[in-house]
MARZA-387858 format. One record per residue (C-alpha): residue number from 1; x, y, z. Coordinates in steps of 0.1 Angstrom, whole numbers, always signed. Layout:
N
   seq       u       v       w
   NUM       X       Y       Z
...
# end
This chain:
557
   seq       u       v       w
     1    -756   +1985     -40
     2    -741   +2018     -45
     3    -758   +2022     -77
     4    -789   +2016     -66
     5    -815   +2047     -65
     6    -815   +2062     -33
     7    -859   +2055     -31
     8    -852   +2022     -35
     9    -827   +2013     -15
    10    -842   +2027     +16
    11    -872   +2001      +5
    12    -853   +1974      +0
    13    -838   +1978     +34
    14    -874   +1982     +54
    15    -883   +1950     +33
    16    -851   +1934     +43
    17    -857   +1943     +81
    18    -893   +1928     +78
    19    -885   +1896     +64
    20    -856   +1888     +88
    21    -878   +1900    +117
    22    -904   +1876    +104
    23    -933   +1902     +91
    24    -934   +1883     +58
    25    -965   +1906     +47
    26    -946   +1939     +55
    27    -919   +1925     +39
    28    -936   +1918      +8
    29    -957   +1943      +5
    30    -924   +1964      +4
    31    -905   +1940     -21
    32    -936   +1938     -46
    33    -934   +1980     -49
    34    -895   +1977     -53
    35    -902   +1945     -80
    36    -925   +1968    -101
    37    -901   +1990    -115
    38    -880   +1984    -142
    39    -844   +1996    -122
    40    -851   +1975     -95
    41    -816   +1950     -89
    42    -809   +1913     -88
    43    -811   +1912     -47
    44    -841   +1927     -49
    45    -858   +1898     -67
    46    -839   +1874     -52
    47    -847   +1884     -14
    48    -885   +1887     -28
    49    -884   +1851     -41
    50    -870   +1841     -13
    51    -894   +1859     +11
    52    -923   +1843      -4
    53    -910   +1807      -1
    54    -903   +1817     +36
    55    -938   +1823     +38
    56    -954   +1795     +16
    57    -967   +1819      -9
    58    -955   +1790     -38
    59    -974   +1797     -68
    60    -963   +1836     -65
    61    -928   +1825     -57
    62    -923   +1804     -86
    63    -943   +1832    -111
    64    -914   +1858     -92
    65    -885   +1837    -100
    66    -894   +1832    -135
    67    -896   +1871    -142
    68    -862   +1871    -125
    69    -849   +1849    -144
    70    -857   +1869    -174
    71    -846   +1898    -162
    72    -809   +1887    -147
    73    -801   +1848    -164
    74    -768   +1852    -154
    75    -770   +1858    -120
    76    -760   +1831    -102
    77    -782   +1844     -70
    78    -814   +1847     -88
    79    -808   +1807     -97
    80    -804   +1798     -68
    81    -833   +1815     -55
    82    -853   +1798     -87
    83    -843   +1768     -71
    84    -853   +1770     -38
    85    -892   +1779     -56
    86    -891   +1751     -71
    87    -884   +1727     -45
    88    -910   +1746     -27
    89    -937   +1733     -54
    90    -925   +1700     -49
    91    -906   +1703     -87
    92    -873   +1686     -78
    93    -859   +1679    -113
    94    -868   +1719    -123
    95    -849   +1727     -85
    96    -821   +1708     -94
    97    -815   +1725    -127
    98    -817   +1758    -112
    99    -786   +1750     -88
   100    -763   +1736    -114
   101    -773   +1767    -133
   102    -760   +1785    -103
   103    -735   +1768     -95
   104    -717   +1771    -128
   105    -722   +1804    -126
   106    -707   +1812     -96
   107    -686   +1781     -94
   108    -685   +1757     -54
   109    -713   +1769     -33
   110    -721   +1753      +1
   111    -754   +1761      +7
   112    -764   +1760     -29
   113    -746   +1723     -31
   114    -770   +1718      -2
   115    -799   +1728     -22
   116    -792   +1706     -50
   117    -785   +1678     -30
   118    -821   +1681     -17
   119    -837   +1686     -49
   120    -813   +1653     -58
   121    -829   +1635     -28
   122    -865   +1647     -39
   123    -862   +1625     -73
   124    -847   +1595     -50
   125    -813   +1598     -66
   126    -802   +1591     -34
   127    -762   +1582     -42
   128    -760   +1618     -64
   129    -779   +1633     -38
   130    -752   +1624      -7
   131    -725   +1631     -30
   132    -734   +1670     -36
   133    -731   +1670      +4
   134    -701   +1657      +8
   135    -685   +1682     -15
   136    -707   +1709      +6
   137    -694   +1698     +38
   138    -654   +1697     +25
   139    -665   +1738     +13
   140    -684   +1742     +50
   141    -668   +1710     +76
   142    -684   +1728    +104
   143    -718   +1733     +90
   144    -741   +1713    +113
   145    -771   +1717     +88
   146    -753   +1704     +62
   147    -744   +1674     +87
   148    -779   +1666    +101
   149    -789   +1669     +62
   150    -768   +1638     +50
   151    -771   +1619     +79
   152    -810   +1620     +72
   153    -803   +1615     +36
   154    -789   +1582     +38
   155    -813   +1567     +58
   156    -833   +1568     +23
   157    -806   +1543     +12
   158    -776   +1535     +37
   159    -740   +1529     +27
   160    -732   +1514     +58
   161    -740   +1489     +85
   162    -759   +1503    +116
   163    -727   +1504    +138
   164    -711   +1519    +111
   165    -740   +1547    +104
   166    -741   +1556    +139
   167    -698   +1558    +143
   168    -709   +1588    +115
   169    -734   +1603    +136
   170    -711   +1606    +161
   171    -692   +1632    +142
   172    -718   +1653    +140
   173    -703   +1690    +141
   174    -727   +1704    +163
   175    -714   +1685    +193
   176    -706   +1704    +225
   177    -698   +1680    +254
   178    -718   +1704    +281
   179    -720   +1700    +316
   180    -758   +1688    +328
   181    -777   +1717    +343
   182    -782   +1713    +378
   183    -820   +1702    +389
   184    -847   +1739    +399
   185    -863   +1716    +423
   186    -849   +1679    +430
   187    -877   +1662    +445
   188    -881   +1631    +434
   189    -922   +1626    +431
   190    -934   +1659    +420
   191    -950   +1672    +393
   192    -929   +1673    +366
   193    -922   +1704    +334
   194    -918   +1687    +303
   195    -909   +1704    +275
   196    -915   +1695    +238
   197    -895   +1710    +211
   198    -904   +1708    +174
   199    -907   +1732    +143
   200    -934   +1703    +133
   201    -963   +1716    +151
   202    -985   +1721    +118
   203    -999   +1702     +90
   204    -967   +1678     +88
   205    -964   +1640     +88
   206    -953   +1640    +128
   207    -988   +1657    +134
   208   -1004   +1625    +134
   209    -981   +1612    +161
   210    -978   +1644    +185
   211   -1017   +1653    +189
   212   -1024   +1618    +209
   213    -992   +1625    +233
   214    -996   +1656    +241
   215   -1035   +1651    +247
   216   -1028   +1620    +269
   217   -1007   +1628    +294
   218   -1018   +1635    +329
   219   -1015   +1669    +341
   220   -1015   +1656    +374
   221    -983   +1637    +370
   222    -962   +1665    +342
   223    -969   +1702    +331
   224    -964   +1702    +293
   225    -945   +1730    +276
   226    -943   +1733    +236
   227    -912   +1748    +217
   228    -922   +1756    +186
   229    -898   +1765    +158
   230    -931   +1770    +128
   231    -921   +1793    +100
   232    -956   +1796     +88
   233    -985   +1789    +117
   234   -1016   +1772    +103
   235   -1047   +1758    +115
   236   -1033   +1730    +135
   237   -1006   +1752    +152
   238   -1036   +1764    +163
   239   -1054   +1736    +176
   240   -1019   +1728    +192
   241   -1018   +1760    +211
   242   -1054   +1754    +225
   243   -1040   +1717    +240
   244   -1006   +1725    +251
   245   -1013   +1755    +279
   246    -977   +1765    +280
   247    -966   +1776    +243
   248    -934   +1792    +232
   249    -929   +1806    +199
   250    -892   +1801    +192
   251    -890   +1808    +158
   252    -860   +1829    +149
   253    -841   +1828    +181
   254    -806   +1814    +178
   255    -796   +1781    +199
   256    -788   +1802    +230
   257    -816   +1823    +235
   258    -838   +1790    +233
   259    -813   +1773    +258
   260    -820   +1803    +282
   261    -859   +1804    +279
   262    -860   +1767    +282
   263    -839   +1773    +317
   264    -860   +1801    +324
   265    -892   +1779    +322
   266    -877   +1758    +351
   267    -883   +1731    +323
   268    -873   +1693    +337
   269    -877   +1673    +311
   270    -867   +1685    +275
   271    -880   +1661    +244
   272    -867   +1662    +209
   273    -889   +1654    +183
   274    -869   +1667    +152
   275    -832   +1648    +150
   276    -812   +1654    +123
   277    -843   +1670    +102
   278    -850   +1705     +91
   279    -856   +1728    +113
   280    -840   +1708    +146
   281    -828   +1724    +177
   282    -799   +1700    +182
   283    -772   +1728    +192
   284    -797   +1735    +219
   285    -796   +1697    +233
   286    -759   +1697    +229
   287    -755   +1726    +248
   288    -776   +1706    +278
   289    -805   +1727    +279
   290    -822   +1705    +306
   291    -812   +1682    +332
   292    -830   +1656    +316
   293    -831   +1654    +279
   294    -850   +1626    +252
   295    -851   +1624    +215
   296    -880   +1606    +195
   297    -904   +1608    +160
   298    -889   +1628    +139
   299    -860   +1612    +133
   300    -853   +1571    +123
   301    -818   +1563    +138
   302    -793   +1579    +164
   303    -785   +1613    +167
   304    -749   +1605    +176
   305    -754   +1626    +206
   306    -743   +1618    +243
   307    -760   +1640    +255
   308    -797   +1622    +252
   309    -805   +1605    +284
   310    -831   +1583    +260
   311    -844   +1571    +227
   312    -876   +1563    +228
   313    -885   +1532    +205
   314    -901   +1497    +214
   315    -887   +1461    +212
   316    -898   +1458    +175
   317    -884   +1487    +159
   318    -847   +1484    +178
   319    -847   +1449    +192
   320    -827   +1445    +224
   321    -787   +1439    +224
   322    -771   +1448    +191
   323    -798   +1483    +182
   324    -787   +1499    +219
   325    -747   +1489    +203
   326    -757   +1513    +172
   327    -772   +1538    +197
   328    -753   +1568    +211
   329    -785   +1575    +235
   330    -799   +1547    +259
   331    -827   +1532    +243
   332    -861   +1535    +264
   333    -883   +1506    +248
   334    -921   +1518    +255
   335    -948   +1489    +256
   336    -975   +1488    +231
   337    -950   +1504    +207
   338    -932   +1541    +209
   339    -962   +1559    +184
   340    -999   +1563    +188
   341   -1018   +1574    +155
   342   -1047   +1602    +150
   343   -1068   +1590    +125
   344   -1078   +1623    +100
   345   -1108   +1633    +109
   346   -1112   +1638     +70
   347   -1112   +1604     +58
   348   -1136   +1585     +41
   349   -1153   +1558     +53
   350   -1140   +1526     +42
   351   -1148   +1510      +8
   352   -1143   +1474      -8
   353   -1114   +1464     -26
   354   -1115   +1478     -58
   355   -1109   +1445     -72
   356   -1141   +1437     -62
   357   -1152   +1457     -92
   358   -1122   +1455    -114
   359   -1118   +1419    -114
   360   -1077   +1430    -114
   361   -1055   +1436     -80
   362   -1039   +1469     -74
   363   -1012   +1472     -54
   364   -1001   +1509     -44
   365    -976   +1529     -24
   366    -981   +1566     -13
   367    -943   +1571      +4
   368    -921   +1598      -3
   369    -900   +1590     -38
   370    -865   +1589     -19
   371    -882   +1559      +1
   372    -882   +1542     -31
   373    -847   +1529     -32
   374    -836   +1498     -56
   375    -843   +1476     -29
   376    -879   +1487     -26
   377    -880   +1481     -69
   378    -871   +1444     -60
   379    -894   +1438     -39
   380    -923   +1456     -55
   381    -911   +1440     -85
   382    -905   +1403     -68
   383    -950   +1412     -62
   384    -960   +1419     -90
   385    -946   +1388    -109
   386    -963   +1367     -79
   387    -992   +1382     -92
   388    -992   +1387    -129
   389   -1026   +1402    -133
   390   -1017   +1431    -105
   391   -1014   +1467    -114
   392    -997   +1491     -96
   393   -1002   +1532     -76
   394    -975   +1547     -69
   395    -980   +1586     -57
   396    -956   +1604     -45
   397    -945   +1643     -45
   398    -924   +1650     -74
   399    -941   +1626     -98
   400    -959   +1654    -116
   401    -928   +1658    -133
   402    -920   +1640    -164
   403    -880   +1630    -161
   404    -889   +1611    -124
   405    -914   +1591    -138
   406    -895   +1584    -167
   407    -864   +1574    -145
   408    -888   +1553    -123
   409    -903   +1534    -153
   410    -871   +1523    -162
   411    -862   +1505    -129
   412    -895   +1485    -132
   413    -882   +1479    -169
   414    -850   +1467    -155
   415    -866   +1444    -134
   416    -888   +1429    -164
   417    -920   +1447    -153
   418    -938   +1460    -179
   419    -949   +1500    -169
   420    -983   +1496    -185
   421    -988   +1481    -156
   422    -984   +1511    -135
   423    -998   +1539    -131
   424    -979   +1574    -116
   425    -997   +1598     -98
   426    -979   +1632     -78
   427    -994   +1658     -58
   428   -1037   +1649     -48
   429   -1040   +1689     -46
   430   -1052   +1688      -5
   431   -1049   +1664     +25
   432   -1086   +1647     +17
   433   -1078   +1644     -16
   434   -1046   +1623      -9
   435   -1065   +1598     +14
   436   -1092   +1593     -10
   437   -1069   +1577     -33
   438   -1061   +1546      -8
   439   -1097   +1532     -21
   440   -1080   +1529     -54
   441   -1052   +1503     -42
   442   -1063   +1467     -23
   443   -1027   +1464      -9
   444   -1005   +1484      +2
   445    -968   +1478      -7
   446    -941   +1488     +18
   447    -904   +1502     +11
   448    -871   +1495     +27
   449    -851   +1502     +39
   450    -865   +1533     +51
   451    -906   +1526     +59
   452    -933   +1545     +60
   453    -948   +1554     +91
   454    -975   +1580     +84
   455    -984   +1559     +51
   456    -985   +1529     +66
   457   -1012   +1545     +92
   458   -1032   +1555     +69
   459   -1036   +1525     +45
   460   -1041   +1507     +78
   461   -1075   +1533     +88
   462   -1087   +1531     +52
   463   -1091   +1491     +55
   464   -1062   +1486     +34
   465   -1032   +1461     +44
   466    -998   +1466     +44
   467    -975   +1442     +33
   468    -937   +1451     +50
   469    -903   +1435     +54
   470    -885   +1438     +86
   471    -849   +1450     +80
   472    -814   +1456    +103
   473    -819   +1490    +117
   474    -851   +1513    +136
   475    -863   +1528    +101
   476    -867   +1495     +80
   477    -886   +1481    +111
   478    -915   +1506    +122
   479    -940   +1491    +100
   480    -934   +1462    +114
   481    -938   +1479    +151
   482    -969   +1490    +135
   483    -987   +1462    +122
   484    -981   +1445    +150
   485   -1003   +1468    +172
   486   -1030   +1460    +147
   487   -1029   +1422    +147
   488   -1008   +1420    +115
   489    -979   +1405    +119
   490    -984   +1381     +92
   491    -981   +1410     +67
   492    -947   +1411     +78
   493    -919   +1394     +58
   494    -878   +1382     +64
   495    -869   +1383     +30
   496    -882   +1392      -8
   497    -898   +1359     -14
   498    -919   +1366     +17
   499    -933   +1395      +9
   500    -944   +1384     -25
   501    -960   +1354     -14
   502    -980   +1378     +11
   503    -988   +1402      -8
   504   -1003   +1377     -35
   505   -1019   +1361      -6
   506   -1038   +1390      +6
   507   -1051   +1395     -30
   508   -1059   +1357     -36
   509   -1092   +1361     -23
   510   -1116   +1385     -28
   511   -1139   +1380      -4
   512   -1112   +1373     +25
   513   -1097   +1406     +17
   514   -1133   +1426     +18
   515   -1139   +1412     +53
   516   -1104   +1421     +66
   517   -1110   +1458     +50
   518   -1141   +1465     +67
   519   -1129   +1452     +99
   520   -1097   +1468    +101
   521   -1105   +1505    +108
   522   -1122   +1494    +138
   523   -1097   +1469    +150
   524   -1069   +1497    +144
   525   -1094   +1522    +167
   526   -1096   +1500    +196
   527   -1052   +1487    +199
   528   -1028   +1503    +209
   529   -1018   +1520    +181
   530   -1046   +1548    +185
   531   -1043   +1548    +223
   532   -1028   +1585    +237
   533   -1032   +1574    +264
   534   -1016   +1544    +267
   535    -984   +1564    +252
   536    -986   +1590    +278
   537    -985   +1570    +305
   538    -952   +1546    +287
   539    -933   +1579    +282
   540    -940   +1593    +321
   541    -928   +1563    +336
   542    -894   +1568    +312
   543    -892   +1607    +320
   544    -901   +1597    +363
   545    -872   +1569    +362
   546    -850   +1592    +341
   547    -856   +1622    +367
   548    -853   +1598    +394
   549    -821   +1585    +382
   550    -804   +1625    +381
   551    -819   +1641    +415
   552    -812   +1607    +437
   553    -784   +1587    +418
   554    -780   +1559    +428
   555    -755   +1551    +459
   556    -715   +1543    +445
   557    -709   +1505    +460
# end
């Protein structure tokens, strides 16, 4: 930086100062004067870029990284940065391009390895994907991002047996064997300070699941604290603060200060609803933060941590005997199933199957693209040959570009599915717009072996079934949990030939399938499945019994 003009790089380090601190606007509004003038170096487009992502200013980040990439094309930095826009816009193929740029630039990068795995991951080139972390972790073995990163990652499409996936969780580098903190207050009965820790209070996925918990439980029987690790606060962190009365920003503190506060708040219960995905506080929970400590949502497996004094899950999703073998945590099985749903207050009411009109079935899936693993081709494949006059949706975030729906085509191809018969849709453009679209589909289509949970939900409130198959481990089996709660068991199949026959079951009759779609919004209101409540009171009894279990042990015979 030494030949950098002296005006600028007295900005550059107030803008610098403001974005670590977490005043995105100062920060940019310091960057964008720096940006302006025609001297102005590499870092300083690359820290803006990067700023703005932080700060989920996308289309401006992705306009910024093009002009830097004009300017410096062979900076390996100002790639990488290019990269990270992209995956911000939800352009995986154009992300991954950017870090291979970069890295043959600047040759081995951890954390840009990192990147490209997830813009890998974004296509659902799941194999590639885990092998770009695995030669980040040899560069960085002690990076437990990089860790928690392809531990989720292979849920999309596991290598291994469930034993075997958790034996790998268990090497999880973030491990730290603490001592359990000793109870503020050991009485057995009393109120008790619950803590939940997530960076997911906002317009995410686990949203849906969170809101009903945290408005059901009894503030007679637990005080509820919130953690929150959100970059970027929106309208729902919001409406979270206003139901949660005890709210901690933690955003930017390192595992130790958030240890201490959570010690500080006398907290007695301590809930992990992250895992192994971005933004966790695992290093906190390893380092025993609270005497009594839970994992659950965010995450489909084992954490691989001892230090979890529960899982929550239910019989269905980790079936008793061989799931608690594959579990490093005790599994806590709450009745009624381990989720209750909020229904978007957005959503339309529901509407008759569209082949009603279009004399033609269509059968759809809105889950992520790394969901849809080979398997999943197989057995969407394995339906629509049941049901040769069936069309299929499939929407998903990263379709918009043209080399992922070209490389999806193909395994429909390979599977002697003609594409004409399916139709590719990406990004809706807003939340309402995205759950409009289920009208367009009569069944919903499930993959394995990683479900989807949110999905599944919300075909399930807008009338439209969901055909599933059950599979060996938590995250190929919470549809089924799901459905189950709904009366729908029968939508749930053993093996590929079951699933085709259901799903061409379910679109055999017309009429059948218009009574079951207008009934099925209210059925799903009144089970379990939309019931807080019901959750609340399933997860105190585990947190009571848990705290009972470390202030009064139980007597050595």
């Amino acid at each position: 930086m030494s030949n950098v003009p002296g005006d600028i790089a007295a900005t550059l380090a107030e803008a610098n100062a403001a974005a670590l601190a977490g005043r995105h606007a100062d920060a940019l509004a310091a960057f964008r004067r720096i940006v302006a003038r025609a001297d102005a170096p590499a870092a300083a487009h690359v820290n803006f870029v990067a700023t703005l992502v932080a700060a989920r200013e996308v289309p401006e980040a992705l306009a910024a990284a093009g002009a830097a990439l004009s300017a410096f094309p062979a900076n390996g930095a100002v790639s990488a940065v290019a990269g990270e826009a992209a995956l911000a816009a939800g352009l995986p193929v154009q992300a991954a391009g950017h870090f291979e740029r970069a890295l043959a630039l600047d040759g081995p990068h951890a954390a840009r390895l990192g990147n490209l795995a997830m813009a890998l991951q974004g296509q659902g080139r799941i194999a590639e994907a885990l092998g770009a972390l695995a030669k980040a972790r040899k560069l960085a073995p002690d990076d437990a991002r990089l860790a928690s990163n392809a531990l989720m990652c292979a849920h999309y499409d596991p290598p291994d047996s469930p034993a075997q996936a958790a034996a790998r969780a268990r090497s999880w580098p973030g491990i730290v064997g603490a001592m359990r903190p000793a109870a503020r207050d050991p009485q057995p009965d009393r109120v008790l300070r619950v803590g939940y820790a997530s960076p997911d209070f906002c317009n995410h996925s686990c949203s849906y699941f969170l809101v009903p918990l945290l408005a059901g439980h009894d503030r007679g029987a637990v005080e509820i604290h919130a953690y929150s690790d959100v970059a970027v606060p929106d309208g729902l962190t919001a409406a979270f603060r206003g139901l949660v009365p005890n709210w901690h920003d933690m955003t930017g503190l390192d595992d130790a200060a958030f240890v201490r506060q959570v010690r500080a708040d006398g907290i007695d219960v301590l809930v992990d609803c992250a895992g192994h995905t971005t933004g966790n506080r695992l290093g906190a929970f390893a380092a025993r933060a609270a005497p009594v400590q839970a994992t659950w949502l965010g995450y489909p497996g084992t954490t691989g941590l001892d230090v979890f004094d529960a899982r929550l899950v239910d019989d269905i999703t980790d079936p008793p005997g061989i799931a608690d073998a594959a579990a490093s945590e005790p599994l806590a099985r709450v009745d009624g199933g381990f989720l209750a749903y909020m229904p978007p207050p957005y959503a339309p009411a529901v509407s008759p199957p569209p082949m009603a009109t279009s004399g033609r079935p269509t059968f759809g899936s809105f889950n992520n693209l790394p969901k849809i693993s080979s398997a999943t081709l197989d057995l969407w494949a394995a339906a629509l040959r049941a049901v040769p006059a069936a069309r299929m949706l499939v929407k998903a975030r990263g379709l918009d570009e043209a080399p992922t729906r070209a490389r999806l085509a193909e395994g429909f191809v390979s599977r002697a599915i003609d594409p004409a018969r399916i139709e590719f849709a990406g990004f809706a453009g807003s939340l309402p717009a995205h759950i409009a679209r289920y009208a367009e589909i009569d069944v919903a289509l499930d993959t394995t072996p990683y479900n989807g949970t949110t999905t599944t939900c919300e075909a399930l409130w807008m009338g439209v079934p969901v055909v599933t198959l059950a599979g060996d481990r938590h995250a190929a089996r919470v549809s089924a949990s799901l459905l189950a709660r709904v009366g729908g068991g029968q939508w749930v199949a053993a093996d590929a030939e079951g699933f085709a026959a259901r799903a061409a079951a379910l679109v055999a009759d017309v009429e059948a399938l218009g009574r079951l779609r207008g009934g099925l919004r209210a059925r799903m209101a009144a089970s379990p499945l939309c019931d807080g409540v019901r959750l609340a009171r399933g997860f105190e009894a585990v947190y009571r019994r848990l705290w009972r279990r470390v202030v009064s042990p139980p007597a050595m015979v």
